[in-house]
C-alpha positions as CSV (number, residue, x, y, z in Angstrom):
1,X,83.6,103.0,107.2
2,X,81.3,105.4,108.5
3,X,80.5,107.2,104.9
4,X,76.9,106.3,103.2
5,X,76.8,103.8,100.6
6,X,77.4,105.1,97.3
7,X,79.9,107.4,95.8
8,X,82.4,109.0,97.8
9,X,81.5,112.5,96.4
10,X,77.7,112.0,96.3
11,X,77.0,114.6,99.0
12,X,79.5,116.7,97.3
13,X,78.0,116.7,93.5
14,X,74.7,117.3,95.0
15,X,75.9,120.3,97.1
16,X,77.1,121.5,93.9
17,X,74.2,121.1,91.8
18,X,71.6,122.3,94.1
19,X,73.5,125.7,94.7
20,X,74.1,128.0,91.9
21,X,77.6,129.8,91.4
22,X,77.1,133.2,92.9
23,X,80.7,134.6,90.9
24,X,79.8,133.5,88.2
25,X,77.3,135.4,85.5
26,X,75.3,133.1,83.0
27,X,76.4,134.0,79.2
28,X,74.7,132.9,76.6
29,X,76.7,131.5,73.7
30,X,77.7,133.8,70.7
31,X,76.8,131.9,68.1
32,X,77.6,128.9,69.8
33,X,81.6,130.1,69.2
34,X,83.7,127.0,70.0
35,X,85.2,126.7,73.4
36,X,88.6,126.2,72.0
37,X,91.3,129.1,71.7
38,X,91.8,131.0,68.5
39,X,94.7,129.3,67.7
40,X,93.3,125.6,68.4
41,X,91.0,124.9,65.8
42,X,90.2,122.2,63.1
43,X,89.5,122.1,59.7
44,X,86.4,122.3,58.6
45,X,84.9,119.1,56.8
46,X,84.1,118.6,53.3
47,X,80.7,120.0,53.0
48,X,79.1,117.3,51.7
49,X,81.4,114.6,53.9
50,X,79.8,112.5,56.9
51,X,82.6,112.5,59.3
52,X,83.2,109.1,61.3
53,X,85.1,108.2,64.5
54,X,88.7,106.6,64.2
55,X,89.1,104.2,67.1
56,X,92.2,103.4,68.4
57,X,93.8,101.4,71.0
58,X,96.8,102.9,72.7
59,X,98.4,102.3,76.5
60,X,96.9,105.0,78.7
61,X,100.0,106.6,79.3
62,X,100.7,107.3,75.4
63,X,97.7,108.6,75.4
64,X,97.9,110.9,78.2
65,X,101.4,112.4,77.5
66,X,100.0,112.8,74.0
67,X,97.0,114.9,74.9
68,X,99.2,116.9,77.5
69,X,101.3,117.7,74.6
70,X,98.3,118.6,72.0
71,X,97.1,120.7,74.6
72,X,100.7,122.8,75.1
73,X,101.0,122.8,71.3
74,X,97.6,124.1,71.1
75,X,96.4,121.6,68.7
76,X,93.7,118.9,68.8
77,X,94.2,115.3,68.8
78,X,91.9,114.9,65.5
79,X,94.1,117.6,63.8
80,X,97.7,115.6,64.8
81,X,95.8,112.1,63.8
82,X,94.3,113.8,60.2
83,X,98.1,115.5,59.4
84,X,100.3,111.9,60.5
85,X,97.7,109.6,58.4
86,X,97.9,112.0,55.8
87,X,101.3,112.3,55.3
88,X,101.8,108.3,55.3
89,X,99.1,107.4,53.2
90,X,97.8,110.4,51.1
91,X,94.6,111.4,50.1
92,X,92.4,109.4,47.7
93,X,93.5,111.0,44.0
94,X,89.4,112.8,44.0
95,X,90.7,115.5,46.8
96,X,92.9,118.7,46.9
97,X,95.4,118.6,49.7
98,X,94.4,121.2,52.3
């Protein structure tokens, strides 16, 4: 009612952005190490391989208990998908099996 037009954290975001995190010390990235925990990581891709995304529609709620439970398992989402399609359909006969 008596809130500015526009988003309901506008003032908020821009707070946020304009002031810098006084806590917090800037680190530069190691080598650009990945984000993810030792123990969650993927395979690496085929040298040579483009990789492409798999879209698929699922109800929300699948989806969200499924990433809840990737994330407590410590795996990724990709790395569950890769291992279930896998073991249903195979590789093609000109790959290894990881």
């Amino acid at each position: 009612m008596g809130e500015p037009k526009g988003s309901k954290y506008g003032a908020l975001i821009k707070q946020a952005k304009q002031a810098p995190p006084d806590d917090q010390p800037t680190i530069e990235p190691e080598n650009q190490i990945s984000g993810q925990p030792d123990h969650q990581t993927t395979r690496p891709p085929a040298p040579d391989e483009k990789q492409v995304n798999l879209c698929v529609k699922v109800p929300e709620s699948l989806r969200r208990h499924w990433a809840i439970q990737a994330k407590i398992q410590g795996v990724t989402m990709t790395a569950v998908m890769v291992e279930a399609l896998t073991e249903r359909f195979g590789k093609p006969d000109d790959q290894m099996t990881r």
